[in-house]
C-alpha positions as CSV (number, residue, x, y, z in Angstrom):
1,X,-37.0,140.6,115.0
2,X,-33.3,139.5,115.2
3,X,-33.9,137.4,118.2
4,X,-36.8,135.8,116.7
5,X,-34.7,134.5,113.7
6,X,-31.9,133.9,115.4
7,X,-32.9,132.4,119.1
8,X,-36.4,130.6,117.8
9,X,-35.2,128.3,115.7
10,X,-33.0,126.7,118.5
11,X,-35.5,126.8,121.2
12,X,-35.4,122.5,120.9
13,X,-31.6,122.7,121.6
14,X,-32.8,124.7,124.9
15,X,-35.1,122.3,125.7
16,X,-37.6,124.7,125.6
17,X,-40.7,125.2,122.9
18,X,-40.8,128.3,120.8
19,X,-43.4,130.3,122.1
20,X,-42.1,129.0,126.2
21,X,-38.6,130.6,124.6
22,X,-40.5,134.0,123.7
23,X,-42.4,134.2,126.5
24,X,-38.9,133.9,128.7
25,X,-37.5,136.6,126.6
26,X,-40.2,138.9,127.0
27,X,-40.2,138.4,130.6
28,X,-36.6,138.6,131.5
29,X,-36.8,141.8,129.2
30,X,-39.4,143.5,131.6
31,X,-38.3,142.4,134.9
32,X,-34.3,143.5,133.7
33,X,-35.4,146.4,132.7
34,X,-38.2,147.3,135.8
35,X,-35.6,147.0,138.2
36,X,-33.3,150.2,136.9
37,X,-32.8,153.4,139.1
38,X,-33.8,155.3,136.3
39,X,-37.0,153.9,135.3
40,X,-39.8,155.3,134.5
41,X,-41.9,153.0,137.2
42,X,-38.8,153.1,139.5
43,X,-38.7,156.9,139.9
44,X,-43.0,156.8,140.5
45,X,-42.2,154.4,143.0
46,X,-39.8,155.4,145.2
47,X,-41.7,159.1,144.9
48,X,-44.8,157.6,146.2
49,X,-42.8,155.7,149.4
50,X,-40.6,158.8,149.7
51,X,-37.1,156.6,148.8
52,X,-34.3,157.0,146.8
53,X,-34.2,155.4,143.7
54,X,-31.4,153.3,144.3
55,X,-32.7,152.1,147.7
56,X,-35.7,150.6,145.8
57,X,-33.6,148.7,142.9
58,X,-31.6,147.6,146.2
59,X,-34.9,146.1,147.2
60,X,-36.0,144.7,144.0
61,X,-33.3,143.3,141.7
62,X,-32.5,140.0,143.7
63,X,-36.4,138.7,143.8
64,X,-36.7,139.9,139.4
65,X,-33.6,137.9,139.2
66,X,-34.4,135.0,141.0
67,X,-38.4,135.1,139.4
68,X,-36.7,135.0,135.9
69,X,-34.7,132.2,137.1
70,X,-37.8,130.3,138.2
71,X,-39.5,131.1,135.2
72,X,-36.5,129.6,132.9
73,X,-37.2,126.2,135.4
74,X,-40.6,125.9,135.1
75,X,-41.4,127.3,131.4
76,X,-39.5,124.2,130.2
């Protein structure tokens, strides 16, 4: 709720409309949070493929960040 009043109303100054601006947020929210050693989907993961936990964030973080980064282009 504090984003919403306080981001939203300056989505123009982004260049970005409001619900492109949300969806952003929601997104980079996920795909920051997906890619942490110890997350819930992280630790099923690297059970099922026999891994560490860190190994698979090794192998994950740079593609979330650079899909978030794509999504911020093309979501304007």
């Amino acid at each position: 709720m504090a984003f919403n009043s306080a981001v939203t109303p300056k989505a123009a100054d982004f260049g970005m409309q409001v619900h492109c601006l949300g969806s952003l947020a929601f997104l980079s929210g996920a795909a920051g949070g997906t890619p942490s050693p110890i997350a819930g989907i992280t630790i099923l993961v690297a059970g099922l493929a026999h891994a560490n936990p860190f190994d698979v964030v090794k192998r994950t973080a740079l593609p979330m960040l650079l899909a978030v980064v794509l999504l911020a282009v093309f979501m304007r």
